[in-house]
Structures are given as C-alpha cells and as structure tokens.
N, CA, C and O atoms as a MOPAC input file, in Angstrom:
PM7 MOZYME 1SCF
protein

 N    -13.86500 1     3.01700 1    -9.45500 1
 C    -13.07100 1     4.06400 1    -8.89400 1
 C    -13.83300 1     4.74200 1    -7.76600 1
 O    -15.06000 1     4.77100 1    -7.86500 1
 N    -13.38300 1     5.16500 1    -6.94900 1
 C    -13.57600 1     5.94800 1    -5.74500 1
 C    -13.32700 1     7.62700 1    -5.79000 1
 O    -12.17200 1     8.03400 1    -5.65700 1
 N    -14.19700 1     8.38200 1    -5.93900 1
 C    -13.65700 1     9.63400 1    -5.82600 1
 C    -13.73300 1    10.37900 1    -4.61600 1
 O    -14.79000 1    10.46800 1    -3.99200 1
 N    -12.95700 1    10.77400 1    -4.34700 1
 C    -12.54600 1    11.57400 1    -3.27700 1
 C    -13.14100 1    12.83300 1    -3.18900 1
 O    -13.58100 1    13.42200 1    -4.17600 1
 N    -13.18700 1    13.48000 1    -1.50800 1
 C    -13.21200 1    14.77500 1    -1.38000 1
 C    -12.41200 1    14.73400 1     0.07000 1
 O    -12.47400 1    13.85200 1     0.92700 1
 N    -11.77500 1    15.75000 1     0.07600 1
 C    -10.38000 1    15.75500 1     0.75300 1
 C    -10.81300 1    16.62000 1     2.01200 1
 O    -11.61700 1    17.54900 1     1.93700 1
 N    -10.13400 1    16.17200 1     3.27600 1
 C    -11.06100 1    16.71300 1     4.43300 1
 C     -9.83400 1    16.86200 1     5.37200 1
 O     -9.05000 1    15.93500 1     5.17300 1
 N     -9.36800 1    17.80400 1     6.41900 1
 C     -8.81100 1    18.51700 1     7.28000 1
 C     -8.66800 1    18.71700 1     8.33600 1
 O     -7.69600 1    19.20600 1     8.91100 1
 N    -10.15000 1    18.16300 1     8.93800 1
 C    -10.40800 1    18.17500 1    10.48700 1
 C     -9.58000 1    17.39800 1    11.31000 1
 O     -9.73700 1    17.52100 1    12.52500 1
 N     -8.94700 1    16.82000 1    10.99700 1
 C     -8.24600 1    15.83700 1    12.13200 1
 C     -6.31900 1    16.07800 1    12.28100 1
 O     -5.58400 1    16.47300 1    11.37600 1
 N     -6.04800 1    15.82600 1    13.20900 1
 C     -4.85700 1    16.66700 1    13.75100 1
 C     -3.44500 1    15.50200 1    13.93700 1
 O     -2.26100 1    15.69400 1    14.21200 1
 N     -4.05100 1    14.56300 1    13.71000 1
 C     -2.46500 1    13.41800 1    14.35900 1
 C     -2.38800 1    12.66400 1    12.97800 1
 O     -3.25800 1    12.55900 1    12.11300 1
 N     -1.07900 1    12.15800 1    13.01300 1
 C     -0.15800 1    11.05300 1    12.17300 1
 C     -0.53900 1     9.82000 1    12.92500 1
 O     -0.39700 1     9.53700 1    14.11500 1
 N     -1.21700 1     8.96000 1    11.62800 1
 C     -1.44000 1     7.69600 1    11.43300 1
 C     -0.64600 1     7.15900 1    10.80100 1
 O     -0.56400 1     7.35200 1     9.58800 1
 N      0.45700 1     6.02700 1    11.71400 1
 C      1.27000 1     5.07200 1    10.74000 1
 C      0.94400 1     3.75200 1    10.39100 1
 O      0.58000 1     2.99300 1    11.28900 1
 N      1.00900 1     3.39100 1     9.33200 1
 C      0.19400 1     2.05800 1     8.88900 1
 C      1.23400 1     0.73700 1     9.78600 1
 O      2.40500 1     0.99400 1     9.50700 1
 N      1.18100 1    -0.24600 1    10.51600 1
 C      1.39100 1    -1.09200 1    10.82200 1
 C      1.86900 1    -1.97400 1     9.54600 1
 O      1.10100 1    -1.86400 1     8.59000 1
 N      2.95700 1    -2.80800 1     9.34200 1
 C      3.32600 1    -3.49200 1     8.13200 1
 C      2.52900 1    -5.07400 1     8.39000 1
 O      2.16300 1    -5.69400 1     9.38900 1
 N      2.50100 1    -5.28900 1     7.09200 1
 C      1.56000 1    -6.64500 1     7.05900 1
 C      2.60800 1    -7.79500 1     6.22600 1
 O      2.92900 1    -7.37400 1     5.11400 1
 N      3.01200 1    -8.74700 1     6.46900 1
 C      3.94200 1    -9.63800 1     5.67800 1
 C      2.82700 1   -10.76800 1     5.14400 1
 O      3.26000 1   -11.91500 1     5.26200 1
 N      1.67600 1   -10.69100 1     4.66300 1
 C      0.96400 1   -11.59600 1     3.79900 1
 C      1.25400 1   -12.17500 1     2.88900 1
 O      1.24400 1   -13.37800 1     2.62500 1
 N      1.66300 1   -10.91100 1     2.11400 1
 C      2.09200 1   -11.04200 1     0.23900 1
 C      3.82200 1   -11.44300 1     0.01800 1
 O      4.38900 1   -11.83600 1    -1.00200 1
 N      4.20000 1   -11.25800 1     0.95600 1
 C      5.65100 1   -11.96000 1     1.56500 1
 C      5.47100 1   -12.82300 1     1.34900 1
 O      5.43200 1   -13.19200 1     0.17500 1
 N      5.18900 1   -13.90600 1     2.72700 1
 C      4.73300 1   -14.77300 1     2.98500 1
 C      3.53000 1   -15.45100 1     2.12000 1
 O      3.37400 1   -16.52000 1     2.70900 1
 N      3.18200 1   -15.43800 1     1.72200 1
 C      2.76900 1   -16.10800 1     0.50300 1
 C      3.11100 1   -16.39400 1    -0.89900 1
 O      2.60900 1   -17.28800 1    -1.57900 1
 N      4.27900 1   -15.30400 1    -1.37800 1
 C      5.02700 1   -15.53800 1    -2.58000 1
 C      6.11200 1   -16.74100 1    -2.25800 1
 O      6.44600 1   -17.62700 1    -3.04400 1
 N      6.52900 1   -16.57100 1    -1.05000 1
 C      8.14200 1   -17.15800 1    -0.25800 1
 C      7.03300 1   -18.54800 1    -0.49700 1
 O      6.87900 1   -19.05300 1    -1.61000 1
 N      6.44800 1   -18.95100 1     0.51800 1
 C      5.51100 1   -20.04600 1     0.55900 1
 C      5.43900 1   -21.34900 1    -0.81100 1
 O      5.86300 1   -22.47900 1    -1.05000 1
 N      4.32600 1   -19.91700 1    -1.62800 1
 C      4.17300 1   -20.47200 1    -3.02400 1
 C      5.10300 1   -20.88800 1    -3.96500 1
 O      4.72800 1   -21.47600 1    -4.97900 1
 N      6.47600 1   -20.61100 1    -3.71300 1
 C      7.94500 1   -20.91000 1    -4.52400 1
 C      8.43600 1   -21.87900 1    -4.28900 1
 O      9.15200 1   -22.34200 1    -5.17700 1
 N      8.30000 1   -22.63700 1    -3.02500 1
 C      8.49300 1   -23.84100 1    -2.82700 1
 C      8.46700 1   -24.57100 1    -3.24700 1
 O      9.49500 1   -25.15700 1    -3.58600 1
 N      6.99100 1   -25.10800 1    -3.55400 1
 C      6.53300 1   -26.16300 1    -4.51400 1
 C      6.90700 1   -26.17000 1    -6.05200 1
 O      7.39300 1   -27.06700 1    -6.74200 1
 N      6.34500 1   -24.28300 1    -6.50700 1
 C      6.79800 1   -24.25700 1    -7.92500 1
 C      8.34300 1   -24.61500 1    -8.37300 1
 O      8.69700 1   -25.01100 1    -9.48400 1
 N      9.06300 1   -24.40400 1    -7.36800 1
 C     10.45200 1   -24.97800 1    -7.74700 1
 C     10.72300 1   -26.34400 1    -7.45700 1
 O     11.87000 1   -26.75700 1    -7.28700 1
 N      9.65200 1   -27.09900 1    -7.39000 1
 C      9.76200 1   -28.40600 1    -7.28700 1
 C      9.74600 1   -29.33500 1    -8.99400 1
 O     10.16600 1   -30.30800 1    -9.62100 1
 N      8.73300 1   -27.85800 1    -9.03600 1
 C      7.62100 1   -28.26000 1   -10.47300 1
 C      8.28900 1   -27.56300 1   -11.92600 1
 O      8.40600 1   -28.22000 1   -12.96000 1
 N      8.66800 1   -26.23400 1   -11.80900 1
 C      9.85100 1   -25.38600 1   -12.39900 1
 C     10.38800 1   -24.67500 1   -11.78300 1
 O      9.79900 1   -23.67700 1   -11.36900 1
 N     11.84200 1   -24.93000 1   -11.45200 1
 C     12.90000 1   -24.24800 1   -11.13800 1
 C     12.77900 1   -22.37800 1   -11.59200 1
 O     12.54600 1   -21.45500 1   -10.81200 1
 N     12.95100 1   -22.32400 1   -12.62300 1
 C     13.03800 1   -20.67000 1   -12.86000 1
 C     11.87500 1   -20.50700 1   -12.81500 1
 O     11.82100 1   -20.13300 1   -13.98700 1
 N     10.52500 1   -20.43300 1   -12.39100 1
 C      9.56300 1   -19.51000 1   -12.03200 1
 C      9.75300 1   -19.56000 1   -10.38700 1
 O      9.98400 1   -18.55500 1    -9.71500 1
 N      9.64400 1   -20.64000 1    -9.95500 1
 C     10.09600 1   -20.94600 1    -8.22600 1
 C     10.81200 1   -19.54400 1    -8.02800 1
 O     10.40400 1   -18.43800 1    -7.67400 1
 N     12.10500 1   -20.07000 1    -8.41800 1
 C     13.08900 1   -19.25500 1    -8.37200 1
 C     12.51200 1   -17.67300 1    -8.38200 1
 O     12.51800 1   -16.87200 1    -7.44800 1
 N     11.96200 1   -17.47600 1    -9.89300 1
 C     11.73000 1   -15.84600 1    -9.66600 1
 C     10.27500 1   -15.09600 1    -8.50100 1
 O     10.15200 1   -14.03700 1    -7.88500 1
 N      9.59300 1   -16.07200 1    -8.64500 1
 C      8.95400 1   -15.86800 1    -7.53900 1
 C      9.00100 1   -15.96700 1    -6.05200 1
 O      8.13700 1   -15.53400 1    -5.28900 1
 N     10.21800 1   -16.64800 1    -5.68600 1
 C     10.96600 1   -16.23100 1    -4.53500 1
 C     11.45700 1   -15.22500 1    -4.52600 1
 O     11.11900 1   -14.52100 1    -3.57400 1
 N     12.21100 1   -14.77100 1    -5.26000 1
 C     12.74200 1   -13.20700 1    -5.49800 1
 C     12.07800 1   -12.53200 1    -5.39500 1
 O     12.27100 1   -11.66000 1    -4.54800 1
 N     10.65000 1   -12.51500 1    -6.35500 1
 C      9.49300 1   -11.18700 1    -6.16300 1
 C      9.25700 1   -11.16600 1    -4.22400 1
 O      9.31600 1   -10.19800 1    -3.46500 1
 N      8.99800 1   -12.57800 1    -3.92400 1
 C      8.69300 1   -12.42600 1    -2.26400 1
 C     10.15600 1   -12.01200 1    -1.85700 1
 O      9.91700 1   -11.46300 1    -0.78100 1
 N     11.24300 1   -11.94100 1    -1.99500 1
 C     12.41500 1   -11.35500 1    -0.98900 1
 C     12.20600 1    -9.99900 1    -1.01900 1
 O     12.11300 1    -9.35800 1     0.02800 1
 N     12.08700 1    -9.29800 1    -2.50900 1
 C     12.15400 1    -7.68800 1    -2.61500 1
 C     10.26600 1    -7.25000 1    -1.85900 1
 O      9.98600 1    -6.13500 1    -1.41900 1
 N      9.52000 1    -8.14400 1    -1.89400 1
 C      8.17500 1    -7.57400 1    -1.31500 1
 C      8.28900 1    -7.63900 1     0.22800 1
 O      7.77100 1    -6.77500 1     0.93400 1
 N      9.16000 1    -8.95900 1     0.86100 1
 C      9.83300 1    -8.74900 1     2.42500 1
 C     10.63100 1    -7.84200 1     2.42200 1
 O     10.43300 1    -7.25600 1     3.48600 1
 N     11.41200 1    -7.35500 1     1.89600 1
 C     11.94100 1    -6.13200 1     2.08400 1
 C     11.67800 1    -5.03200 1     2.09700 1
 O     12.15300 1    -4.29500 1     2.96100 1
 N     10.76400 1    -4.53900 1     1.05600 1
 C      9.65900 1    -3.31200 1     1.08500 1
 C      8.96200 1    -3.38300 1     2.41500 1
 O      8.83700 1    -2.36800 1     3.10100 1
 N      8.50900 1    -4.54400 1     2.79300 1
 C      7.56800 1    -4.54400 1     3.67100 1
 C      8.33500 1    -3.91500 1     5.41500 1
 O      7.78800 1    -3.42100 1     6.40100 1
 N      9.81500 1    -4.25600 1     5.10000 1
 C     10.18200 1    -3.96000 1     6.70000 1
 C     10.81600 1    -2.69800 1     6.52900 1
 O     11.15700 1    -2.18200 1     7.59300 1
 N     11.11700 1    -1.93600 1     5.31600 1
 C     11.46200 1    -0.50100 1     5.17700 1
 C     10.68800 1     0.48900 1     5.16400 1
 O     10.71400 1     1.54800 1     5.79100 1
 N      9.69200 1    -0.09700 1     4.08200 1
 C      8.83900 1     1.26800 1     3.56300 1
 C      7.65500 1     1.18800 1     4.45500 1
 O      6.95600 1     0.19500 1     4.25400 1
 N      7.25200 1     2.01800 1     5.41800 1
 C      5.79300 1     2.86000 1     6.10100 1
 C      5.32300 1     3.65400 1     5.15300 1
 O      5.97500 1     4.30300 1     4.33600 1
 N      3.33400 1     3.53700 1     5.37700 1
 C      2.99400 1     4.81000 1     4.81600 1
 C      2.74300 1     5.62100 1     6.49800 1
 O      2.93700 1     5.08000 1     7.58700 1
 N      2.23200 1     7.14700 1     6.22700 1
 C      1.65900 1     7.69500 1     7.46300 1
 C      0.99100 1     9.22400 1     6.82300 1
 O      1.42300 1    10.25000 1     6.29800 1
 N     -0.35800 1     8.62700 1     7.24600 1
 C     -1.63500 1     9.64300 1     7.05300 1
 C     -1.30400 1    10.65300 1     7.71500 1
 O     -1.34800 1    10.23700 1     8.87300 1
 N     -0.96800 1    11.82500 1     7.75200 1
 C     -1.02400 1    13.09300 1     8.28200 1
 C     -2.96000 1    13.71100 1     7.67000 1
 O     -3.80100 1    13.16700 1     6.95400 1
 N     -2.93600 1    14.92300 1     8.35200 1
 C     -4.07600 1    15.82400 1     7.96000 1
 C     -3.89700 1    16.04400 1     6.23900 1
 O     -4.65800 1    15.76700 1     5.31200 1
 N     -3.06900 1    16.42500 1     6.26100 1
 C     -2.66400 1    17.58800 1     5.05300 1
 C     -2.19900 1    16.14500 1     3.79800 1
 O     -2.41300 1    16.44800 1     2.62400 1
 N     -1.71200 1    14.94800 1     3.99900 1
 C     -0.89800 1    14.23600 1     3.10900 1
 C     -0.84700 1    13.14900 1     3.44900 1
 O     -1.15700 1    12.90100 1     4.61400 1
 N     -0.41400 1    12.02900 1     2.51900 1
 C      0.42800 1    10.53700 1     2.84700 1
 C      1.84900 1    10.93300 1     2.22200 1
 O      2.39300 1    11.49300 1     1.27000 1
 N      2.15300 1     9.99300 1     3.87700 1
 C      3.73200 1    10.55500 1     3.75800 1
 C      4.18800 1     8.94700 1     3.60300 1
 O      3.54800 1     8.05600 1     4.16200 1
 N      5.63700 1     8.62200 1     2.59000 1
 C      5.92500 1     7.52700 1     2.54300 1
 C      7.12600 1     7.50100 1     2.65600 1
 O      7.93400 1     8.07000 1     1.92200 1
 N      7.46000 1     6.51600 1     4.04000 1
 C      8.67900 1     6.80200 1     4.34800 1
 C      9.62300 1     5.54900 1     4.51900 1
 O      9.08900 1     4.58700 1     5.07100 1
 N     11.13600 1     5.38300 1     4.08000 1
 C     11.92800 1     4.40700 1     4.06500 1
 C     12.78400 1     4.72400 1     5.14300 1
 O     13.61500 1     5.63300 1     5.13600 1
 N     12.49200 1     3.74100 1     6.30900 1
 C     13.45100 1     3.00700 1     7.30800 1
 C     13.72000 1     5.05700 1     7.78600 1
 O     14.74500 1     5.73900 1     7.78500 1
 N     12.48900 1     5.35500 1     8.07100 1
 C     12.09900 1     6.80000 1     9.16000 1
 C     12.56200 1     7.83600 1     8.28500 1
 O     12.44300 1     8.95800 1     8.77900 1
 N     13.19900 1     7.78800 1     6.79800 1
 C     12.77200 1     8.67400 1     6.61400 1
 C     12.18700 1     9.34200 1     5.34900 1
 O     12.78100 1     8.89000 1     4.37100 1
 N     11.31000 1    10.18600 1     5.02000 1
 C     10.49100 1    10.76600 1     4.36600 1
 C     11.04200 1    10.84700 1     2.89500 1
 O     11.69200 1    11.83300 1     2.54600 1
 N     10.76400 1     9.73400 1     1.97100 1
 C     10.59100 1     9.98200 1     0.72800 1
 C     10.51000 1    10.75100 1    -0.43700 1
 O     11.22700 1    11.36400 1    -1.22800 1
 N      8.46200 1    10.25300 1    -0.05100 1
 C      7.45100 1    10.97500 1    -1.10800 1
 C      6.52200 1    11.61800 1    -0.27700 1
 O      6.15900 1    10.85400 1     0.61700 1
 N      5.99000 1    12.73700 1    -0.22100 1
 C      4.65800 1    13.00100 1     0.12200 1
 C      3.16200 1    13.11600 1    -1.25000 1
 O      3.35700 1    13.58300 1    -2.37300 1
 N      2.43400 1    12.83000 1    -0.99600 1
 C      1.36800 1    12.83200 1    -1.69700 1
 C      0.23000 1    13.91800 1    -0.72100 1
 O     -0.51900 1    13.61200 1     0.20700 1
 N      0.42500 1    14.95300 1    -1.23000 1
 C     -1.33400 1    15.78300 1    -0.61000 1
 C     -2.29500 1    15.78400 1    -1.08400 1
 O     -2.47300 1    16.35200 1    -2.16100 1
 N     -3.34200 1    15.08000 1    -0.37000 1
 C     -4.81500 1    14.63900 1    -0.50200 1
 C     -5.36000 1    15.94500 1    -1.26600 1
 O     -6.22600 1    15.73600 1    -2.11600 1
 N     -5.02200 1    17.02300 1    -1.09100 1
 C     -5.39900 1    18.15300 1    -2.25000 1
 C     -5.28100 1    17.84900 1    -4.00500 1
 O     -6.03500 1    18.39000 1    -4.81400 1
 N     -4.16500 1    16.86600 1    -4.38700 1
 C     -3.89600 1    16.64100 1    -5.35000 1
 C     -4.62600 1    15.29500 1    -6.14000 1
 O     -4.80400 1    15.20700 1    -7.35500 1
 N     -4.95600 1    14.38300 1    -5.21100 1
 C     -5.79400 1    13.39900 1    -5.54400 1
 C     -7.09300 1    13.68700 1    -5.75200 1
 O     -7.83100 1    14.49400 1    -5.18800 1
 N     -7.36000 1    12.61200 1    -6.99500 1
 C     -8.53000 1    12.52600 1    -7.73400 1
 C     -9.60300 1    11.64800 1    -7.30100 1
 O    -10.73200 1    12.04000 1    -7.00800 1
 N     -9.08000 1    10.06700 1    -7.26500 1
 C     -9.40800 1     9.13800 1    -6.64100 1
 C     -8.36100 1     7.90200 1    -6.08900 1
 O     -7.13300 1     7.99100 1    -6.09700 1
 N     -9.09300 1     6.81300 1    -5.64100 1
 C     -8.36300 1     5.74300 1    -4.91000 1
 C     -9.12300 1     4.59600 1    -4.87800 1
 O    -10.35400 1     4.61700 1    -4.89900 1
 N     -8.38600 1     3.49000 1    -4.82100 1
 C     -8.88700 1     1.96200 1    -4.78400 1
 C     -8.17700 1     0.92600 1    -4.12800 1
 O     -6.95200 1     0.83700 1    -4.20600 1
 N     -9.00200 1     0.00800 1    -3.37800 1
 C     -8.16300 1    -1.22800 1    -2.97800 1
 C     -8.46700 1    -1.80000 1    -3.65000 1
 O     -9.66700 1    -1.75000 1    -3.92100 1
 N     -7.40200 1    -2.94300 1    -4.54200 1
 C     -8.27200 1    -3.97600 1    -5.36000 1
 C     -8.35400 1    -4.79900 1    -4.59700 1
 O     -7.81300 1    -4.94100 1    -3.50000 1
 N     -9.40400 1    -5.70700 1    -5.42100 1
 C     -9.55300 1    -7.59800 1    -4.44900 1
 C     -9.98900 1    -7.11100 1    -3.14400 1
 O     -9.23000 1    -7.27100 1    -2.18900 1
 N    -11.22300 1    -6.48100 1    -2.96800 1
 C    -11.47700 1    -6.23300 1    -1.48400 1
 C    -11.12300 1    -7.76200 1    -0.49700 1
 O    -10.48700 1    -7.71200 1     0.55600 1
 N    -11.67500 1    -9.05600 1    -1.09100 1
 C    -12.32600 1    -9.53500 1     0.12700 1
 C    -10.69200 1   -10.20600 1     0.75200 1
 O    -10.55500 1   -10.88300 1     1.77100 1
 N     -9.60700 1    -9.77400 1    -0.19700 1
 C     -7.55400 1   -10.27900 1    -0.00500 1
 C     -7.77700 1    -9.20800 1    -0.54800 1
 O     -8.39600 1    -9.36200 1    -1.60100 1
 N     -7.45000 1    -7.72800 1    -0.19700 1
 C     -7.01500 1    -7.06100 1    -0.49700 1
 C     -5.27700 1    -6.97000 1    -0.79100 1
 O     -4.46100 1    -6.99300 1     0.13000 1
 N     -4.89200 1    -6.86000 1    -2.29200 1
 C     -3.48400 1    -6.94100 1    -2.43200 1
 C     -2.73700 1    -5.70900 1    -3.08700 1
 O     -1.51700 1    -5.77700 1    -3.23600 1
 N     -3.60900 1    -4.31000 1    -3.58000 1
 C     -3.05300 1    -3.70500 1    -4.30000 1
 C     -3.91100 1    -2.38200 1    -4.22800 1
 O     -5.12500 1    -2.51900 1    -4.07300 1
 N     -3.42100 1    -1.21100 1    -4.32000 1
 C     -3.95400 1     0.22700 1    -3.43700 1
 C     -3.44700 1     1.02900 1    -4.77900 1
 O     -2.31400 1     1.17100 1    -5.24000 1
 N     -4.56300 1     1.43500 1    -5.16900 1
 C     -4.10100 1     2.80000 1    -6.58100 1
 C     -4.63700 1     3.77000 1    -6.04700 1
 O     -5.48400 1     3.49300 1    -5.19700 1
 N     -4.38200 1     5.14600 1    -6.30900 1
 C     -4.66800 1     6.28600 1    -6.18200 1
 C     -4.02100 1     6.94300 1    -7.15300 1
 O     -2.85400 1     6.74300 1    -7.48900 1
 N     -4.82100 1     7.78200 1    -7.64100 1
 C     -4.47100 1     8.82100 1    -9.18700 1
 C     -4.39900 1    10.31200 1    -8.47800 1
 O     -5.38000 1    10.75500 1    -7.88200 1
 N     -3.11100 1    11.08400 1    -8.59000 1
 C     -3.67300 1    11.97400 1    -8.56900 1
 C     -3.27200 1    12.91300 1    -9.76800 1
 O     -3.01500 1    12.38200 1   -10.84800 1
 N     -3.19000 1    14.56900 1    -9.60600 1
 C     -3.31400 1    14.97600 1   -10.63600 1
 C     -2.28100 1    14.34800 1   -12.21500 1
 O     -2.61700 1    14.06500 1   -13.36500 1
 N     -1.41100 1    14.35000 1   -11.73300 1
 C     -0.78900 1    14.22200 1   -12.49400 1
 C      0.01800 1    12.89500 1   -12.91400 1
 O      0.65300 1    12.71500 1   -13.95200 1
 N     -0.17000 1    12.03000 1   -11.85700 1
 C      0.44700 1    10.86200 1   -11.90300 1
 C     -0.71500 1     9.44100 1   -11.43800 1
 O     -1.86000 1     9.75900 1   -11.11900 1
 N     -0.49200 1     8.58500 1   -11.43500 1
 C     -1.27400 1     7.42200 1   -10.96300 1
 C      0.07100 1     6.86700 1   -10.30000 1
 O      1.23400 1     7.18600 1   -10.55100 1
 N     -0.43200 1     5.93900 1    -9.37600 1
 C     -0.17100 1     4.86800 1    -8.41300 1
 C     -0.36500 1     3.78000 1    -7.62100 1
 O     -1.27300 1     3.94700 1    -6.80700 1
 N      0.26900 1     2.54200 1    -7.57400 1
 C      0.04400 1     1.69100 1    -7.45500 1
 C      0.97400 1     1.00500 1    -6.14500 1
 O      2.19400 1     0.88300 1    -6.25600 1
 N      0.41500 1     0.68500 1    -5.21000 1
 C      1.02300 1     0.09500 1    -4.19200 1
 C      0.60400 1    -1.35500 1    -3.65800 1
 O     -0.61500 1    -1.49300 1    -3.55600 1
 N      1.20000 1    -2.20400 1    -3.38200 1
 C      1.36900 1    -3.83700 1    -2.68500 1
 C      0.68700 1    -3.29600 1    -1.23700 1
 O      1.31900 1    -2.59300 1    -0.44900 1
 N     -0.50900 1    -3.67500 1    -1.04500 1
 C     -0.84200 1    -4.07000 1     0.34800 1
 C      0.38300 1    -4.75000 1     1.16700 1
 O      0.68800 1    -5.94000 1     1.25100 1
 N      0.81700 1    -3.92000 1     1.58300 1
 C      2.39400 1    -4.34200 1     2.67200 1
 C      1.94900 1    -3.66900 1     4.26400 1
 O      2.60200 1    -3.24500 1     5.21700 1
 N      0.89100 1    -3.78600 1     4.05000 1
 C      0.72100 1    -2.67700 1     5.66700 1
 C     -0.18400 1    -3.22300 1     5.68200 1
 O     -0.54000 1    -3.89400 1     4.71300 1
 N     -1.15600 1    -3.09300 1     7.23000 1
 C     -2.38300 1    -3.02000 1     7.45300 1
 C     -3.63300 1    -2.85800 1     6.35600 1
 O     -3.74000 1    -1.75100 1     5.82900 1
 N     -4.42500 1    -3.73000 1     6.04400 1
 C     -5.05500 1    -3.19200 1     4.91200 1
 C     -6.51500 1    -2.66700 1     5.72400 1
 O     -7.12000 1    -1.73000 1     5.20400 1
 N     -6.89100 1    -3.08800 1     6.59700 1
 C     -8.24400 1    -2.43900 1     7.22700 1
 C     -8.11400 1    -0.56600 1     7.91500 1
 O     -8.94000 1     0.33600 1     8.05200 1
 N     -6.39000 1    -0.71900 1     8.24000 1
 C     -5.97800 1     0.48000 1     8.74600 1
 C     -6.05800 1     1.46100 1     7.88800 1
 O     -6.80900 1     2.40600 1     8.12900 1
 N     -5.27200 1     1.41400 1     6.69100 1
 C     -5.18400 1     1.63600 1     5.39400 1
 C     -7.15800 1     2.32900 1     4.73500 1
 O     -7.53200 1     3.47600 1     4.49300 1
 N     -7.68100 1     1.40900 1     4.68600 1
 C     -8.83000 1     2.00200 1     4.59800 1
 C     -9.61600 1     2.81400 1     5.09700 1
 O    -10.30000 1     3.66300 1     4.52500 1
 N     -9.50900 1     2.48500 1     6.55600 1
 C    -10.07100 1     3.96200 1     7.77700 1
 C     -9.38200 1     5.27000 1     7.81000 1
 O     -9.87700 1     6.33700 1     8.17600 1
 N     -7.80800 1     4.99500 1     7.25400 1
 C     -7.57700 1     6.11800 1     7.29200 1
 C     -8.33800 1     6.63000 1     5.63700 1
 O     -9.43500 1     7.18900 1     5.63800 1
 N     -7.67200 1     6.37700 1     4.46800 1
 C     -8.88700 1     6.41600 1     3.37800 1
 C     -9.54100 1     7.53800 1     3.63700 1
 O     -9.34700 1     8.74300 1     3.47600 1
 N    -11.05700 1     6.27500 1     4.45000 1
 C    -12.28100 1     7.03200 1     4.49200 1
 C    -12.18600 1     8.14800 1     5.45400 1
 O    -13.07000 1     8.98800 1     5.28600 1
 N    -11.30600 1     8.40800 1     6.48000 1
 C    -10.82200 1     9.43800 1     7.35800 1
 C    -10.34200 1    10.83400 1     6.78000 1
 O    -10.76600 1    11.96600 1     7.00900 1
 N     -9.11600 1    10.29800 1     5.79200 1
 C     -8.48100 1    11.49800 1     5.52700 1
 C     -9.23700 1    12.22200 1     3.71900 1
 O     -9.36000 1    13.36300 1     3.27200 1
 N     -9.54000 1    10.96600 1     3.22800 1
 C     -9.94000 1    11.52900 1     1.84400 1
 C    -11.70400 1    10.56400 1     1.32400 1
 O    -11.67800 1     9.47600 1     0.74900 1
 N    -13.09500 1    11.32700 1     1.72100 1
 C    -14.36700 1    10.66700 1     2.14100 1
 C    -14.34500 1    10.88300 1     0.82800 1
 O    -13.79200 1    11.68500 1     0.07600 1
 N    -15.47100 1     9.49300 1     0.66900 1
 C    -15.83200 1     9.37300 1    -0.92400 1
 C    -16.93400 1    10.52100 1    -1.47700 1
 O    -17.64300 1    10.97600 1    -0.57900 1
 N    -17.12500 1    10.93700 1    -2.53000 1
 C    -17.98800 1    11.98200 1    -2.89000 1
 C    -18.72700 1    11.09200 1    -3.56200 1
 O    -18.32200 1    10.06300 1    -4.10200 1
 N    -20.20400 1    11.65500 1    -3.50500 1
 C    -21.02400 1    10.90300 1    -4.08500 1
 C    -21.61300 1    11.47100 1    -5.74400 1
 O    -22.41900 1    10.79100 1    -6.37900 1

C-alpha cells in the first residue's frame, strides 16, 4: 500500500487520456478461446465490449482539491484527496488495476486511461508519506 499525504499547490485540471489495452486485449484473447470454448470466448468478449465502452465514456481528471470522474463530460463522482488514505497500481510492470481507499469506502478501477499519466498525477496531487 501507498500512503498518501495530500498536497494543494498546483492550480489546473489534469485529464487522463483513455488507453484501449485491456479492450483490446480481452476482444483479441476471445477469439481463439471461442475456437477452444464457445461460452468463455463468448463471455470474455463481452467483459472486452463493456471495458471498450467504459473506456470511451468514462475520464478521470485530477483537479487540486479532487479526482473528478466523469461520463461522456459529465461529472459523476468526485473523490477529495482530503479523504483518502492510500492508493495502488497493481502489476506495475502492465499496469491493469488502480485501488485507492478512502475513508470510508475502497476502490477499484481498470487501467482504461493513461497509466504513466495516471501516476504523475498520483505522485503530483497525493505524495507518498514515508
């Protein structure tokens, strides 16, 4: 785990760029498996249609104060970096999956964006405490 300490100094909205990897690699990987079994093929094409779809709706965007998560422009959920505890990318070296706990809830997100962007902002908006 990564713990956070939550920091203020900086003034502009960072929007994460979308990444179609995990798309494109479920869609990919279904191919064959439906060569081999039909109903996993099958459902794992599906998991890649609804993860291409997340991927061309849902933005995150780092503000100072929050991550804002927004569907097809507009504003969701906000999460304020005041409320978080910690955060993680799993699988650094394929990063595929982004948790952050905060007070009261945990969360779990699909690397669907930029994952190097994703991290600078991270270490930008919420620096690890030692």
């Amino acid at each position: 785990m990564t713990q956070i300490k939550t920091t203020t100094t900086f003034d502009q909205t960072i929007e994460l760029a979308p990444s179609y990897k995990i798309a494109a690699f479920l869609i990919v990987t279904s191919i064959p498996l439906t060569l081999i079994q039909i109903g996993i093929g099958i459902a794992i094409a599906i998991l890649g249609l609804f993860i291409l779809f997340q991927t061309v709706t849902i933005r995150l965007q780092f503000t100072p104060t929050a991550l804002y998560v927004c569907r097809s422009g507009k504003v969701i959920r906000q999460f304020p970096y005041t409320e978080w505890l910690n955060w993680q990318v799993f699988w650094q070296p394929v990063p595929i999956l982004f948790y952050f706990r905060e007070v009261n809830s945990i969360h779990f997100l699909p690397i669907i964006f930029a994952p190097q962007t994703l991290l600078s902002c991270l270490e930008k908006y919420c620096s690890i405490e030692s």
